[in-house]
MIDOSE-1310 file (N, C-alpha, C; in nm, 2 decimals, decimal comma, always signed):
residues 176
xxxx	-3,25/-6,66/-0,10/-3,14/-6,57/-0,12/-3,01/-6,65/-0,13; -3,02/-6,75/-0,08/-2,90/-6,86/-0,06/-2,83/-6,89/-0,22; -2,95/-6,91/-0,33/-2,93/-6,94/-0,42/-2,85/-6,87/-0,56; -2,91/-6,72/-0,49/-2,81/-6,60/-0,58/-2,67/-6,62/-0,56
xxxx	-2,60/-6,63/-0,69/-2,53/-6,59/-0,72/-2,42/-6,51/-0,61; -2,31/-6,48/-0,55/-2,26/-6,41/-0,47/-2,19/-6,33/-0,57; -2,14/-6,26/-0,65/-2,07/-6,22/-0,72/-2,20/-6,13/-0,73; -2,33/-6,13/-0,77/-2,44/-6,08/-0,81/-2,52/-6,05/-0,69
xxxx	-2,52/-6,13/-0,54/-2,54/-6,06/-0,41/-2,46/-5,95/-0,41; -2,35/-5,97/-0,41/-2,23/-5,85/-0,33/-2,19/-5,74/-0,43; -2,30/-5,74/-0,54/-2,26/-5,65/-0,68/-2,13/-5,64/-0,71; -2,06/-5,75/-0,75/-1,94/-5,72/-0,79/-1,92/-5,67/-0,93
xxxx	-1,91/-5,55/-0,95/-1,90/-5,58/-1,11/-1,74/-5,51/-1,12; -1,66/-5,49/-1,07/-1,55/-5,45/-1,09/-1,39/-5,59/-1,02; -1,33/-5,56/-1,11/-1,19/-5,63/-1,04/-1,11/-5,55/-1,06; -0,97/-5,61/-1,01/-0,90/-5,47/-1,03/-0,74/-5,55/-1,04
xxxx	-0,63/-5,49/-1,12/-0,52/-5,54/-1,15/-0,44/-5,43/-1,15; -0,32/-5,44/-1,05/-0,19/-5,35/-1,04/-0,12/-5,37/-1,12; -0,07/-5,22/-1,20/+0,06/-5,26/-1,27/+0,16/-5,11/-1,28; +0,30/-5,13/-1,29/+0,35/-5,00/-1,31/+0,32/-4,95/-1,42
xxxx	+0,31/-4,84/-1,40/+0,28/-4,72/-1,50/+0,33/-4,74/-1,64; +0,47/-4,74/-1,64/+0,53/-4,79/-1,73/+0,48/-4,89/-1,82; +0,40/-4,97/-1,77/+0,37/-5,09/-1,85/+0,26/-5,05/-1,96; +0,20/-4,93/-1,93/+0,04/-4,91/-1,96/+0,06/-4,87/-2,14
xxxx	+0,16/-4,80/-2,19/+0,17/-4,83/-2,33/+0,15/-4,94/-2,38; +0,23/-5,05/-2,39/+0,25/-5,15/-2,40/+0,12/-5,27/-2,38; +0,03/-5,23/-2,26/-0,12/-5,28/-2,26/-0,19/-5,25/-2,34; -0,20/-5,09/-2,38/-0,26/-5,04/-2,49/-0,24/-5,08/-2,59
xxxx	-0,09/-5,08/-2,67/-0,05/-5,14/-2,82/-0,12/-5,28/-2,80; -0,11/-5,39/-2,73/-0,10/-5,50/-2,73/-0,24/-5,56/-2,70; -0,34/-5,44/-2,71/-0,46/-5,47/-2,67/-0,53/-5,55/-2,58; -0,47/-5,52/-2,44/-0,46/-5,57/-2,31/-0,40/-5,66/-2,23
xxxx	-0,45/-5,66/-2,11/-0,35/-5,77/-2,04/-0,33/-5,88/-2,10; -0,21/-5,96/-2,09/-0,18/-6,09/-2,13/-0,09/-6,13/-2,01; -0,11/-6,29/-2,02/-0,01/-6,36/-1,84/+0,14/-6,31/-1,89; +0,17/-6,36/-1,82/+0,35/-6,35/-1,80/+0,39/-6,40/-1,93
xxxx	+0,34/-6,58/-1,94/+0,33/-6,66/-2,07/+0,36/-6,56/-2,20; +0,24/-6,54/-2,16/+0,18/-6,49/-2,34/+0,30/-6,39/-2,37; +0,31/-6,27/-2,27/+0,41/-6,16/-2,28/+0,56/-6,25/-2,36; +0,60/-6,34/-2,28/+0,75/-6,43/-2,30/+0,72/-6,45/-2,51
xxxx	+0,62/-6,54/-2,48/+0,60/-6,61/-2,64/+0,56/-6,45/-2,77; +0,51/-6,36/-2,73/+0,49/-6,28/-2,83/+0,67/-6,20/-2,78; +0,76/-6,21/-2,67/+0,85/-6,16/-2,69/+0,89/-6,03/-2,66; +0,76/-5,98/-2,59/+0,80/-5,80/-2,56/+0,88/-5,76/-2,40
xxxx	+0,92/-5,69/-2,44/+1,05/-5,65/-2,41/+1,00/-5,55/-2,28; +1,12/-5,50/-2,25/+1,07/-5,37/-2,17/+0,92/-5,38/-2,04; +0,95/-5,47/-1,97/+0,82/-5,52/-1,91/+0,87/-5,50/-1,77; +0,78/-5,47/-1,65/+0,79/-5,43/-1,50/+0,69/-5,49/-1,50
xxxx	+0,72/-5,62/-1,42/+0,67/-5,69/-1,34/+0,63/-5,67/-1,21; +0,55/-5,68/-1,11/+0,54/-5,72/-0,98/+0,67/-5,80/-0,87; +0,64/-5,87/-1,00/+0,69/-6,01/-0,89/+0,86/-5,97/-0,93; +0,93/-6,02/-0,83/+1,04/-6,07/-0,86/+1,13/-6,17/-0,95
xxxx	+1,23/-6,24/-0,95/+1,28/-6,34/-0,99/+1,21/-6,44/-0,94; +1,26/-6,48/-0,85/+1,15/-6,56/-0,68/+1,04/-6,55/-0,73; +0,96/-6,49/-0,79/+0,83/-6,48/-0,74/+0,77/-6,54/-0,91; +0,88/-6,47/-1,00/+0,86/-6,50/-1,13/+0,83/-6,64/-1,16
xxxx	+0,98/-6,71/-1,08/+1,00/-6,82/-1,12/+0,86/-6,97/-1,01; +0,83/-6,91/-0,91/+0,74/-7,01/-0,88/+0,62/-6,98/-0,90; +0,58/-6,86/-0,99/+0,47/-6,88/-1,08/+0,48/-6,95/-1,17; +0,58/-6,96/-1,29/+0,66/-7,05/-1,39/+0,64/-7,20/-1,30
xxxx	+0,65/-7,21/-1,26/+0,63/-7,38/-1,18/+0,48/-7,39/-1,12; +0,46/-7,35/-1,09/+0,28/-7,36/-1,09/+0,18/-7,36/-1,21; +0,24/-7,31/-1,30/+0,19/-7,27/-1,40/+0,09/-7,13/-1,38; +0,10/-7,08/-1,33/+0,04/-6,93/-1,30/+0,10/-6,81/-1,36
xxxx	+0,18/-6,85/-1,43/+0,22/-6,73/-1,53/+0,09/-6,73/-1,68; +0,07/-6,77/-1,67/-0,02/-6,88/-1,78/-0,17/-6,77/-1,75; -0,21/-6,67/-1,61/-0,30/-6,64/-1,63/-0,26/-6,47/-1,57; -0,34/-6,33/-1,61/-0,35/-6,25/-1,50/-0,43/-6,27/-1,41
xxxx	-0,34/-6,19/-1,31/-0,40/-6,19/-1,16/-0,49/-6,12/-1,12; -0,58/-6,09/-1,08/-0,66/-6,00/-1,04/-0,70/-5,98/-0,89; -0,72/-5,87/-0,85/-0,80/-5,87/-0,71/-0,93/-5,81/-0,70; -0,94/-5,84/-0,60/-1,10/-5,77/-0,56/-1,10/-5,67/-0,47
xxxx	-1,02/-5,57/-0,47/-1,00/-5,45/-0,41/-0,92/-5,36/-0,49; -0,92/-5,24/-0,44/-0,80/-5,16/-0,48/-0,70/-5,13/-0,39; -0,65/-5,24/-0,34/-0,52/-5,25/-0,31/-0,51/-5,40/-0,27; -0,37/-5,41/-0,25/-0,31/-5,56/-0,25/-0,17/-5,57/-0,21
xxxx	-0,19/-5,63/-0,10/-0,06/-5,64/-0,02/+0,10/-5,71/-0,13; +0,07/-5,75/-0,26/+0,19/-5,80/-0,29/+0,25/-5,67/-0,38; +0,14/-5,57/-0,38/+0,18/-5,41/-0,48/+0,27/-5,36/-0,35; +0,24/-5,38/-0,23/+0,29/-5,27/-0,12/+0,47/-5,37/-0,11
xxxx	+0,44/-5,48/-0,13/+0,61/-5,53/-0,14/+0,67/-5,51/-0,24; +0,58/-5,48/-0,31/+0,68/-5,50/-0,47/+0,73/-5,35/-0,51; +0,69/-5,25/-0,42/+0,69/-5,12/-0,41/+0,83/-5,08/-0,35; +0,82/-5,20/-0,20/+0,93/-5,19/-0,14/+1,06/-5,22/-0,19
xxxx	+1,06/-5,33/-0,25/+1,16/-5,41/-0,30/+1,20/-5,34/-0,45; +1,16/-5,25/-0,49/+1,13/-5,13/-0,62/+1,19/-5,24/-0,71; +1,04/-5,32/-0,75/+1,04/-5,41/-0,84/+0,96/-5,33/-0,94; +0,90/-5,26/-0,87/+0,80/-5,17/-1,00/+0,82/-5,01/-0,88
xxxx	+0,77/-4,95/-0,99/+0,79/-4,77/-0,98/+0,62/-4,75/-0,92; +0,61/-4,63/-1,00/+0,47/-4,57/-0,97/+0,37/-4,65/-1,01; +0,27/-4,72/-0,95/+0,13/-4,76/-0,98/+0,01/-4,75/-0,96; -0,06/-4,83/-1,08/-0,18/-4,73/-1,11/-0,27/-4,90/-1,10
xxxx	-0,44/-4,89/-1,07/-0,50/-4,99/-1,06/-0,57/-5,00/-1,17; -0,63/-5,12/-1,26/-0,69/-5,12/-1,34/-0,79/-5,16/-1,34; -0,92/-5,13/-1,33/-1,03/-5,15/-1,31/-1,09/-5,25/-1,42; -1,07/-5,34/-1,38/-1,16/-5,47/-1,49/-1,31/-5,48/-1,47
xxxx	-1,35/-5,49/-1,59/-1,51/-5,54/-1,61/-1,54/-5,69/-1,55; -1,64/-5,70/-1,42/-1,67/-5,86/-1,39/-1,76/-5,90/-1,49; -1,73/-5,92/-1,62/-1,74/-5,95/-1,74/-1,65/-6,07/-1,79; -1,49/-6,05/-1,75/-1,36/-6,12/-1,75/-1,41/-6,25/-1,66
xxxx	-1,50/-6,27/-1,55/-1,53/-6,40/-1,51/-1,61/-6,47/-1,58; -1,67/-6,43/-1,73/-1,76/-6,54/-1,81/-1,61/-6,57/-1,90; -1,49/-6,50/-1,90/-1,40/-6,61/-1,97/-1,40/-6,77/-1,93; -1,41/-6,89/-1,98/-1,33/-6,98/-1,96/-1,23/-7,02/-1,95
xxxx	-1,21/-7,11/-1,83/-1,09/-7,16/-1,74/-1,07/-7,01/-1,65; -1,18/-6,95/-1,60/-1,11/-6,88/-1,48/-1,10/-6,97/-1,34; -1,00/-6,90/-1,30/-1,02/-6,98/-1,13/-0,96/-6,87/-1,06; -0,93/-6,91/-0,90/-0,95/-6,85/-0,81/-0,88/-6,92/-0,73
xxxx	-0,79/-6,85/-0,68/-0,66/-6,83/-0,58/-0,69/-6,84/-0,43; -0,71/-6,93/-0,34/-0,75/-6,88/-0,18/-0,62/-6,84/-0,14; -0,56/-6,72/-0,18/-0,43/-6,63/-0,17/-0,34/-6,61/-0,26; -0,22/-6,53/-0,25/-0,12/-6,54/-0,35/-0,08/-6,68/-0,42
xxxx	-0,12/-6,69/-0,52/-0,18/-6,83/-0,61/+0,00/-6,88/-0,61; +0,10/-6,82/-0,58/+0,26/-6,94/-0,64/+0,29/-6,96/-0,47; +0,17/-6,94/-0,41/+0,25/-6,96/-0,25/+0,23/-7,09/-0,26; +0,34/-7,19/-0,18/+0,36/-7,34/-0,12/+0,20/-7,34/-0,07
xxxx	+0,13/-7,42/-0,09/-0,05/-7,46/+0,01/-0,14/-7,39/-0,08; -0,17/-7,28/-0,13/-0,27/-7,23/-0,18/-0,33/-7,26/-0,28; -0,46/-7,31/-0,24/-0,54/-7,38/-0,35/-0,56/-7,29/-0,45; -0,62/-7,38/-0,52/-0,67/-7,28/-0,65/-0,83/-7,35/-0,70
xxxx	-0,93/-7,31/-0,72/-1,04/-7,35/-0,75/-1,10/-7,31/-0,86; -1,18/-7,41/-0,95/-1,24/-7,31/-1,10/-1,35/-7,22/-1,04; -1,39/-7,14/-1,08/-1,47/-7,00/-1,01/-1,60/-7,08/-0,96; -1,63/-7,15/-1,02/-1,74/-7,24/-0,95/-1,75/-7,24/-0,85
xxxx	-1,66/-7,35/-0,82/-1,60/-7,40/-0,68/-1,59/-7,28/-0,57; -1,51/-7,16/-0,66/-1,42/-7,09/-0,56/-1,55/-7,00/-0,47; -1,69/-6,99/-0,56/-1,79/-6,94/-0,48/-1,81/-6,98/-0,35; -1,76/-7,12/-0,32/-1,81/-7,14/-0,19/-1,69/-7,08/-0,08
xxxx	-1,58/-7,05/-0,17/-1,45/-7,03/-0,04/-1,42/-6,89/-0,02; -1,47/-6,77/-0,16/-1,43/-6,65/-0,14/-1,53/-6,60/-0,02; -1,43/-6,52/+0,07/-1,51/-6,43/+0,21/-1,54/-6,30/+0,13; -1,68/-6,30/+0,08/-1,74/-6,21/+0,03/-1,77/-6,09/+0,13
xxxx	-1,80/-6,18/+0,23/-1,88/-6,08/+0,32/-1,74/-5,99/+0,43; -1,63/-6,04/+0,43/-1,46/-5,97/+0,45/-1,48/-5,86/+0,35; -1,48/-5,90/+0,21/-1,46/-5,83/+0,09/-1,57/-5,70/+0,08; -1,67/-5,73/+0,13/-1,78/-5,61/+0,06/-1,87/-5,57/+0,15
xxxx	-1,84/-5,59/+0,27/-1,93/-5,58/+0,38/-1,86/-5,45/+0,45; -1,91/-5,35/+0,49/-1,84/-5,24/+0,60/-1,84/-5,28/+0,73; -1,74/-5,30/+0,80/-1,79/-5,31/+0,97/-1,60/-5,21/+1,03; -1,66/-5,21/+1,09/-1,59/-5,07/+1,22/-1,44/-5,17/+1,23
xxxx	-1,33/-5,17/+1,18/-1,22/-5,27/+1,20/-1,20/-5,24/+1,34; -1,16/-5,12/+1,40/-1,09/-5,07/+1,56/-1,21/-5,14/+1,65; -1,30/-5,18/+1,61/-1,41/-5,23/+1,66/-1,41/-5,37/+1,66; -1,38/-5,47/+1,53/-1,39/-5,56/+1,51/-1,24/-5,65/+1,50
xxxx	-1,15/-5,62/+1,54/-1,00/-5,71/+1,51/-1,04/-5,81/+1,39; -1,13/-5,89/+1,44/-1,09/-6,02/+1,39/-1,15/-5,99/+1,25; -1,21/-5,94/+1,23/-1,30/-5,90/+1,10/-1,21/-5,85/+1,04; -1,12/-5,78/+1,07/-1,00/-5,69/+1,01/-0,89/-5,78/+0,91
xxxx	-0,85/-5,88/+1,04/-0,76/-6,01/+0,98/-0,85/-6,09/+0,88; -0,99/-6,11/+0,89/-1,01/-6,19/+0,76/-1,01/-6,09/+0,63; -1,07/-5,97/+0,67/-1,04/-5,89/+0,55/-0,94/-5,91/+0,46; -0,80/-5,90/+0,54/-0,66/-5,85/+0,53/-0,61/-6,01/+0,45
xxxx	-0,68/-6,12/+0,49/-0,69/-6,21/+0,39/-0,75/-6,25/+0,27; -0,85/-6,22/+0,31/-0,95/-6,23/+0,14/-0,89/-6,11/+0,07; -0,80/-6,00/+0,10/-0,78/-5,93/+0,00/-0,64/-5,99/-0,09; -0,58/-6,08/+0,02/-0,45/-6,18/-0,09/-0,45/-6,25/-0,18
xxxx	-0,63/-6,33/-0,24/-0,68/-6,40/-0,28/-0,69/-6,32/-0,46; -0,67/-6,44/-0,52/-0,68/-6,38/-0,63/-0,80/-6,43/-0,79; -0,77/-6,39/-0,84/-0,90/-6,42/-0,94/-0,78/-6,44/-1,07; -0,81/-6,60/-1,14/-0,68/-6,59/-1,24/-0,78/-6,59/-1,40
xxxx	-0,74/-6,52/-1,46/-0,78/-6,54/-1,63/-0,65/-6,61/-1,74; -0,73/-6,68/-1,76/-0,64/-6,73/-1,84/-0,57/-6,65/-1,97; -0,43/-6,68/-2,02/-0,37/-6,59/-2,12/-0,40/-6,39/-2,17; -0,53/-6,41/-2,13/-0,55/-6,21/-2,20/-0,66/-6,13/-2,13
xxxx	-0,66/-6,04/-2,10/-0,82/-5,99/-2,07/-0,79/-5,84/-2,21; -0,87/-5,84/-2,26/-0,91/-5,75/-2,38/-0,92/-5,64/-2,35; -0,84/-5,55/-2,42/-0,88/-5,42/-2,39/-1,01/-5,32/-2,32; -1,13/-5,40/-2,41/-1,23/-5,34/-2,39/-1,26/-5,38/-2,26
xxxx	-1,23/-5,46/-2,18/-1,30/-5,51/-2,06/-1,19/-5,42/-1,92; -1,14/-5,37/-1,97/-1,05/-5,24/-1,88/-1,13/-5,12/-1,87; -1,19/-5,08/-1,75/-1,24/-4,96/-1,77/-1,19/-4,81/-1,79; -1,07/-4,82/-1,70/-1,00/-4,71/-1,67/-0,81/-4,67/-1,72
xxxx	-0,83/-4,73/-1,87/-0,68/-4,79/-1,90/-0,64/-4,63/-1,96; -0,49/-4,57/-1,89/-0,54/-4,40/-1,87/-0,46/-4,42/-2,03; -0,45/-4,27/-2,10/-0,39/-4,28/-2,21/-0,26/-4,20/-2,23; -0,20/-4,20/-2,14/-0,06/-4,20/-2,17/+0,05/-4,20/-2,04
């Protein structure tokens, strides 16, 4: 069992990407997500970001604008700040096909990928570091603290695609 696949142990077949509402025309016309990058060079306008200035700009220095972000839950602690900080409005999660991890040049974030320390691994690699068993495992939190805190971390961790994920690989992209 050691040898399976953990993405294929833990049945992952879904990821999942926050974005304001607002944005979701714009993913439609443009036939899906694209990084920060790609958005700047095609030039579109009218965009609600997550992140901040701050946050914009030390993705831009990492080079992590370069991919979308994904998570492996439906929810993500940097949606609940960016809510606060009303960098974005109303949001909706978008359910990606684990399909988007046979792109090339994915990798994997061990947390918010523009933080100072946080590695970044090609998905390969990252098999040995993602807390699968945090991520997909049920146990009693009020029961378990510490199990809670690792949760509460593997869910900061991110999953990066390079430049686009394609329409079709969105399962739940609403229509209007």
């Amino acid at each position: 069992m050691n040898n399976v696949d953990p993405f294929v142990r833990y049945s992952v077949k879904t990821l999942y990407h926050f974005t304001d509402r607002r944005n979701l025309p714009s993913i439609r016309q443009l036939g899906g997500l694209f990084s920060f990058a790609k958005l700047g060079e095609k030039q579109v306008a009218d965009l609600y970001p997550g992140g901040n200035k701050l946050s914009l700009e030390a993705d831009k220095q990492k080079g992590m604008d370069r991919y979308v972000h994904l998570c492996f839950t439906g929810s993500h602690p940097m949606e609940f700040l960016a809510k606060q900080a009303k960098h974005i409005g109303e949001t909706t999660y978008l359910h990606i096909d684990s399909a988007v991890l046979k792109i090339d040049g994915v990798m994997y974030s061990a947390g918010v990928s523009n933080k100072t320390g946080v590695e970044i691994y090609p998905l390969e690699e990252a098999k040995k570091h993602i807390d699968f068993e945090a991520l997909f495992t049920y146990v009693n939190w009020k029961a378990n603290p510490a199990f809670h805190q690792r949760r509460k971390e593997a869910e900061k961790c991110e999953i990066l695609v390079p430049d686009h994920i394609p329409l079709h690989l969105i399962r739940n992209i609403p229509n209007g």
